[in-house]
C-alpha positions in Angstrom: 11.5 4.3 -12.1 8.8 4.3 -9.9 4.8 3.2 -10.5 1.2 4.1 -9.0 0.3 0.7 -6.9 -2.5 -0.5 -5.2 -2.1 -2.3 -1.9 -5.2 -3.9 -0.4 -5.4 -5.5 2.9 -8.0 -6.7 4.8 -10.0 -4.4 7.2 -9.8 -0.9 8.3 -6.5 0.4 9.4 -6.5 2.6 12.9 -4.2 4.8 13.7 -0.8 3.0 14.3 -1.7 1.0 10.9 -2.2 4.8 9.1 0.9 6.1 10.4 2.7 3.4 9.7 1.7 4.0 6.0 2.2 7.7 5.9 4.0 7.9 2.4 1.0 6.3 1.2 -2.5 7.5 0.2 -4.9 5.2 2.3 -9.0 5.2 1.3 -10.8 2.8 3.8 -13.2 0.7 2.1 -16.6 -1.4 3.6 -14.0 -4.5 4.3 -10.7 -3.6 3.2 -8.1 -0.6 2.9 -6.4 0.2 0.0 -3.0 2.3 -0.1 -1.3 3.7 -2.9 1.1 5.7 -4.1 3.9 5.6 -6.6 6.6 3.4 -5.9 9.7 2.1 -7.3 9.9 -1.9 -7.0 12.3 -1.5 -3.7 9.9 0.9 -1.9 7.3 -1.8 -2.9 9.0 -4.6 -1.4 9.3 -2.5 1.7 5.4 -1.7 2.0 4.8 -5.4 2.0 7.0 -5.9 4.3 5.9 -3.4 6.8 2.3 -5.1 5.6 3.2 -8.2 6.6 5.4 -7.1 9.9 2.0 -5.3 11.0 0.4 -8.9 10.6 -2.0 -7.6 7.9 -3.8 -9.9 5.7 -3.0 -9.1 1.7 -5.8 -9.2 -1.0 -4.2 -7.8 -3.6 -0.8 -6.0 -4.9 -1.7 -4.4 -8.5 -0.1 -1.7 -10.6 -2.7 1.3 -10.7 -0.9 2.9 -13.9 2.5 3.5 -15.0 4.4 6.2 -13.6 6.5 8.9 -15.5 9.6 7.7 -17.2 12.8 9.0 -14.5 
């Protein structure tokens, strides 16, 4: 079953940090970027690793809304 999630991290992402996100929706903000997208809990664990491989700093993980029953 997978969920919307919101993934903010400190500081706008170029381009090596979007593409690395590509699955994800990715909405630059004045001091932070979030990405989104609807994940199941693995794929989740995998973004924050990729977050924390790229040496990003996390603000915040939060689920955006529940996704569709599978």
């Amino acid at each position: 079953m997978s969920d919307t999630y919101e993934i903010r991290v400190v500081g706008a992402l170029g381009p090596v940090g979007r593409s690395a996100f590509a699955d994800l929706a990715v909405d630059v903000e004045p001091v932070a970027t979030v990405l989104s997208g609807a994940l199941t809990q693995a794929e989740l664990h995998l973004v924050l690793d990729r977050v924390r491989d790229l040496g990003l700093e996390l603000i915040d993980v939060k689920l955006a809304r529940p996704g569709p029953p599978d």
